[in-house]
C-alpha positions as CSV (number, residue, x, y, z in Angstrom):
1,X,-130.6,-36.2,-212.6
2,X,-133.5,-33.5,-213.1
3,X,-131.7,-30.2,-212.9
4,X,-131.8,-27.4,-210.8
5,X,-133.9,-24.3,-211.7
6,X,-133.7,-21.2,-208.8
7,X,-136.7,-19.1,-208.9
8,X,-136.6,-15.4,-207.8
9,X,-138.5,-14.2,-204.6
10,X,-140.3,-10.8,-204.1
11,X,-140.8,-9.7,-200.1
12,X,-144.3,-9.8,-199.3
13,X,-145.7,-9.7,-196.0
14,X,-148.5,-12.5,-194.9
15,X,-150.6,-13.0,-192.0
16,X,-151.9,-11.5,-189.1
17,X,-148.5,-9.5,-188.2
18,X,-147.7,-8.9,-191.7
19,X,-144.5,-10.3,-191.3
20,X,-142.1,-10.1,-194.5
21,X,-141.7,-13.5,-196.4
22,X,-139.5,-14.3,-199.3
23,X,-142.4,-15.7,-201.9
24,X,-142.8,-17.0,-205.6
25,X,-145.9,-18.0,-207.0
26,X,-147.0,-21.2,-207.4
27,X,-147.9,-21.6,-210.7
28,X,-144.2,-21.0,-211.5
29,X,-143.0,-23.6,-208.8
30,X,-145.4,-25.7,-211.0
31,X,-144.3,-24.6,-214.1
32,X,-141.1,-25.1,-214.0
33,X,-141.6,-28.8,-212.3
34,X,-144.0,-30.0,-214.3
35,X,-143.8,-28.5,-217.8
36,X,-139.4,-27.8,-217.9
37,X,-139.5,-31.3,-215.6
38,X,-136.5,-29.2,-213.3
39,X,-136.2,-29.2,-209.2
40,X,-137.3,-25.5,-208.9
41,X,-135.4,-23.8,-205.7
42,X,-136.9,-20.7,-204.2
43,X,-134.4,-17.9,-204.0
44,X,-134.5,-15.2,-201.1
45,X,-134.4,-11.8,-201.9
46,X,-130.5,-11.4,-199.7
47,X,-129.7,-8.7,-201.7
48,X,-125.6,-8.0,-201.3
49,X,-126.0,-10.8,-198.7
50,X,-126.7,-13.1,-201.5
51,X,-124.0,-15.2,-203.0
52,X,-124.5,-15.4,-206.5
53,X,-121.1,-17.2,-207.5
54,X,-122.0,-20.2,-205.5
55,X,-125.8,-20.4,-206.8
56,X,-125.2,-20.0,-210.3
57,X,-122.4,-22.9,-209.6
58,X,-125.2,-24.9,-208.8
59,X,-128.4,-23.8,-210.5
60,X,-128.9,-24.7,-213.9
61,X,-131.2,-22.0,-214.7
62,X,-133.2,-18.9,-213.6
63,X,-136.7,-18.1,-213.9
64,X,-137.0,-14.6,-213.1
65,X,-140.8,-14.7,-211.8
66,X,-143.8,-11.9,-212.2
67,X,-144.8,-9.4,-209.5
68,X,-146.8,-6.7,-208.5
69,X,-143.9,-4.1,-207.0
70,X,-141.7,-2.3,-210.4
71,X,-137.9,-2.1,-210.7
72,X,-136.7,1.2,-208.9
73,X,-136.1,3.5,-211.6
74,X,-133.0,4.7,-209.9
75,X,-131.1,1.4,-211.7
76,X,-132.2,2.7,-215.5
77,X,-131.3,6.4,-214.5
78,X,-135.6,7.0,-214.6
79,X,-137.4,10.1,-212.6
80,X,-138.6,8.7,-209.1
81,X,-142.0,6.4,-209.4
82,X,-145.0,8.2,-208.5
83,X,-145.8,7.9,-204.4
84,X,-148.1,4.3,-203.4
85,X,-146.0,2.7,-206.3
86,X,-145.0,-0.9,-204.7
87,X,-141.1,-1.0,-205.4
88,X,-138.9,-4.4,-203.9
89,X,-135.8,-3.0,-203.1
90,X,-134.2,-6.3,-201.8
91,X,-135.5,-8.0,-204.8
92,X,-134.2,-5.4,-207.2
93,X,-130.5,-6.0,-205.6
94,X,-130.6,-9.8,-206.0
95,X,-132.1,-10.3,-209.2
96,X,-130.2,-7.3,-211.4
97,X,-126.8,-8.5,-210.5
98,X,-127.8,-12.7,-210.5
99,X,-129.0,-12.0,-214.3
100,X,-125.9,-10.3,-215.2
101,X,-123.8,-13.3,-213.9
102,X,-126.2,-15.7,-215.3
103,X,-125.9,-14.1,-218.7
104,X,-121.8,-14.2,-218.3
105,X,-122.0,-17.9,-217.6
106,X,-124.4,-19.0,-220.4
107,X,-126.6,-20.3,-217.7
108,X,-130.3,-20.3,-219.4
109,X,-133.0,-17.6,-218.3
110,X,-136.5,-17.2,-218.3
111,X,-138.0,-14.0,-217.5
112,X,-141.8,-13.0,-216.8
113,X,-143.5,-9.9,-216.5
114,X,-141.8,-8.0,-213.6
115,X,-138.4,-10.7,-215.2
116,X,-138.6,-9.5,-218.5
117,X,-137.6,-5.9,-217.5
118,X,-135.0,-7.1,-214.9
119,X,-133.8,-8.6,-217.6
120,X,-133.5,-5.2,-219.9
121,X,-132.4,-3.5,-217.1
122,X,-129.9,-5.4,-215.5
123,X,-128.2,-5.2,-219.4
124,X,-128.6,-1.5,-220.1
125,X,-131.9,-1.2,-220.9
126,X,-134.4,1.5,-219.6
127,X,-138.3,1.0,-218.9
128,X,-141.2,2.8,-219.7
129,X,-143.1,3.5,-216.0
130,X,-146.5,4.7,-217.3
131,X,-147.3,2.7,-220.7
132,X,-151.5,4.2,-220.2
133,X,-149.8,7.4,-220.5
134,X,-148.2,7.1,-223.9
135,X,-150.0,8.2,-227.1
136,X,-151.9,5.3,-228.9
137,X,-150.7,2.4,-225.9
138,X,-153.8,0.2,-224.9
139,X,-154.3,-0.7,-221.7
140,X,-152.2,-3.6,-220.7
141,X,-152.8,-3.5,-216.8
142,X,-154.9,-6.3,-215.3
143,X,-158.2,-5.8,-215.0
144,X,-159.8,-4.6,-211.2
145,X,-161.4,-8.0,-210.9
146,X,-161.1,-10.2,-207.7
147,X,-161.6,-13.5,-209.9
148,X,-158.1,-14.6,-211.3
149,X,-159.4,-16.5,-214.4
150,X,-161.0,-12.6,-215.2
151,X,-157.2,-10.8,-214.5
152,X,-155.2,-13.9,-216.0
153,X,-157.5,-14.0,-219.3
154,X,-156.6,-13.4,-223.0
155,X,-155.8,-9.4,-223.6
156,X,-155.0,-9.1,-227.1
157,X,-152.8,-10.0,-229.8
158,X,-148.5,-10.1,-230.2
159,X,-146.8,-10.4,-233.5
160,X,-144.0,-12.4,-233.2
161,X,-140.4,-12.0,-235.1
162,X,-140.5,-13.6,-238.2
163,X,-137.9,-16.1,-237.6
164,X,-136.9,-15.5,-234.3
165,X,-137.1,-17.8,-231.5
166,X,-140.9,-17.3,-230.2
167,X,-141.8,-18.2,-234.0
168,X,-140.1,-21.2,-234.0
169,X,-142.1,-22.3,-230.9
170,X,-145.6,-21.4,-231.7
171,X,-145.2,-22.1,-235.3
172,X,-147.2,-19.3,-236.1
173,X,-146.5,-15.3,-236.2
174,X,-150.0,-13.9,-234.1
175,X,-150.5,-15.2,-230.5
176,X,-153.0,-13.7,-227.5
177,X,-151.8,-13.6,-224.4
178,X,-152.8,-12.2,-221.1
179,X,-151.6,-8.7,-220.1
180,X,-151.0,-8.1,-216.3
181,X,-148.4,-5.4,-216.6
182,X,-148.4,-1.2,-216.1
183,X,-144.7,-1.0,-217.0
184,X,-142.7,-1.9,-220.4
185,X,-139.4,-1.9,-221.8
186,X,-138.6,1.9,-223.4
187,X,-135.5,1.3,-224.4
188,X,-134.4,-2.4,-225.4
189,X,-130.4,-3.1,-224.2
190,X,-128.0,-3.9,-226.0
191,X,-127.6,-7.7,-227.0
192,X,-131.5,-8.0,-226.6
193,X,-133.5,-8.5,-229.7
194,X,-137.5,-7.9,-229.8
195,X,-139.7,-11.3,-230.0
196,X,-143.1,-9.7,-230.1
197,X,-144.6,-6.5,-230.2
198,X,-148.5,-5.6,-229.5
199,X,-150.0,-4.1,-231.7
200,X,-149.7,-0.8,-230.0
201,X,-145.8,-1.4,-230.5
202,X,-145.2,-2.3,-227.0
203,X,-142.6,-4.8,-226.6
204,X,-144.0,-7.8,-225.2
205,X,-140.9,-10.6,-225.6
206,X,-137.5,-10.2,-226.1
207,X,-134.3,-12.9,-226.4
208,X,-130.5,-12.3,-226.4
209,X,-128.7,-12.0,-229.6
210,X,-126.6,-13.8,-231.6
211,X,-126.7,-17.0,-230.2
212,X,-125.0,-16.8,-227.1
213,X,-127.5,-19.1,-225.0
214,X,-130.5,-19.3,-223.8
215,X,-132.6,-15.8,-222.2
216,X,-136.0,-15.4,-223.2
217,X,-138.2,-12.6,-222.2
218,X,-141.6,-12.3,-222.1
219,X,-144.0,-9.3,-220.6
220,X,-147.2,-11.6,-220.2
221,X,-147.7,-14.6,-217.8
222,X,-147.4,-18.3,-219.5
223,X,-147.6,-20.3,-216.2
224,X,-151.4,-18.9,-215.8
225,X,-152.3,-20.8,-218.4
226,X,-149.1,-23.6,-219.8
227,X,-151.7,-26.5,-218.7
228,X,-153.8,-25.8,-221.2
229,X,-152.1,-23.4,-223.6
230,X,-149.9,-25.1,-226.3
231,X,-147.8,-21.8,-226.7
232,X,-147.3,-21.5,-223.0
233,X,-146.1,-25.0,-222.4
234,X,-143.5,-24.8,-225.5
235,X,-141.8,-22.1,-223.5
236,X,-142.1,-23.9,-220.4
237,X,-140.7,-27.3,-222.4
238,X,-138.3,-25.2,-224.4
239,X,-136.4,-23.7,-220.9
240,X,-136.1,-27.4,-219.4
241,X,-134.1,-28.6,-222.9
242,X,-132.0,-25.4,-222.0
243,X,-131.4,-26.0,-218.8
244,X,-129.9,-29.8,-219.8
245,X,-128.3,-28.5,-222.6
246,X,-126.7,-25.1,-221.5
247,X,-124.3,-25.0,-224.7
248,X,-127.1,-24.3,-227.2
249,X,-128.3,-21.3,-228.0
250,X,-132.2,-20.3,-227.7
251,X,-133.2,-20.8,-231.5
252,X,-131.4,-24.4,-231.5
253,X,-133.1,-25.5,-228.4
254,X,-136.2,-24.6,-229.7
255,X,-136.2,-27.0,-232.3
């Protein structure tokens, strides 16, 4: 039996009365069928309505998806984001606490983009809300560009942990990925260990420590590109062994 992967939602209003609708994107959905071979389930944004003991008694993993609203900075102790900054609130209250249980129960996680620092947060960690601001940072925001091949392109380089768990899958220690982000992780929590850095020493993946199971972080999008991308279907491939072997830890069931 294929197992079963729940996907987060953001709240995003559609159509002529802009009503709000729980949505994921459908290159995940895609992703996660197709490339980790897993039933993906959408999962509404319920906030505290959400009951995260019975879905994690059924899921076999989380992919934390990408998105255009940030992580209220009230949940890493941050200053207040700057006004016209899209924020999720009902996401944020779904997907902070549903990592934390995930991560108690060994249940396997893949975070994207907006996932990746969920993930940080929810364990401790703290975000950087302005990365263009920083001293020497490049730009890593998507580029103003209606044409999604143009935003979801190659940005520039990563290094990747000599040894660590990304290295195992690419087989090589310098990858290019896309870069569709504003935010980054400031400080990394504890238990998370860095993947890959740019090469303006922004964190761009990260992983859990010391074995305890599968979590893998990264900042840039794989599912724009894992049809075609070797690197971005091994993490895609590498989640689905995971997810039907919960008991090994990320480095083991990348091999």
């Amino acid at each position: 039996m294929r197992p079963l992967v729940g996907l987060s939602c953001c709240i995003k209003s559609f159509g002529a009365n802009t009503l709000p609708n729980h949505a994921a994107s459908d290159a995940c959905v895609r992703a996660a069928a197709l490339l980790s071979d897993a039933v993906p389930v959408l999962l509404p944004a319920l906030g505290e309505a959400a009951d995260i003991e019975m879905l994690l008694g059924r899921l076999d993993g989380i992919l934390l998806t990408g998105s255009r609203s940030m992580v209220n900075p009230a949940h890493y102790g941050g200053a207040p984001h700057d006004d016209g900054t899209p924020e999720d609130g009902a996401r944020d209250a779904t997907t902070l606490p549903l990592i934390r249980a995930a991560i108690a129960r060994g249940i396997p996680v893949l975070a994207i983009c907006r996932g990746l620092q969920e993930l940080n947060v929810a364990l401790g960690g703290t975000l950087h809300q302005r990365l263009c601001l920083l001293p020497g940072r490049i730009n890593h925001a998507a580029p103003c560009d209606a044409d999604a091949k143009v935003r979801y392109a190659k940005a520039h380089d990563v290094i990747l942990r000599d040894g660590g768990a990304l290295h195992h899958l690419a087989g090589t220690r310098q990858i290019t990925v896309n870069s569709l982000h504003e935010q980054g992780i400031d400080t990394l929590a504890p238990g998370l260990v860095v993947e890959a850095v740019a090469p303006d020493g922004t964190i761009e993946a990260v992983s859990l420590a010391h074995g305890r199971g599968f979590a893998l972080g990264v900042q840039w999008h794989p599912e724009s590109d894992c049809d075609t991308d070797p690197v971005s279907a091994a993490i895609f491939a590498a989640f689905g062994r995971a997810v039907r072997h919960q008991e090994q830890p990320m480095v083991l069931a990348a091999d």
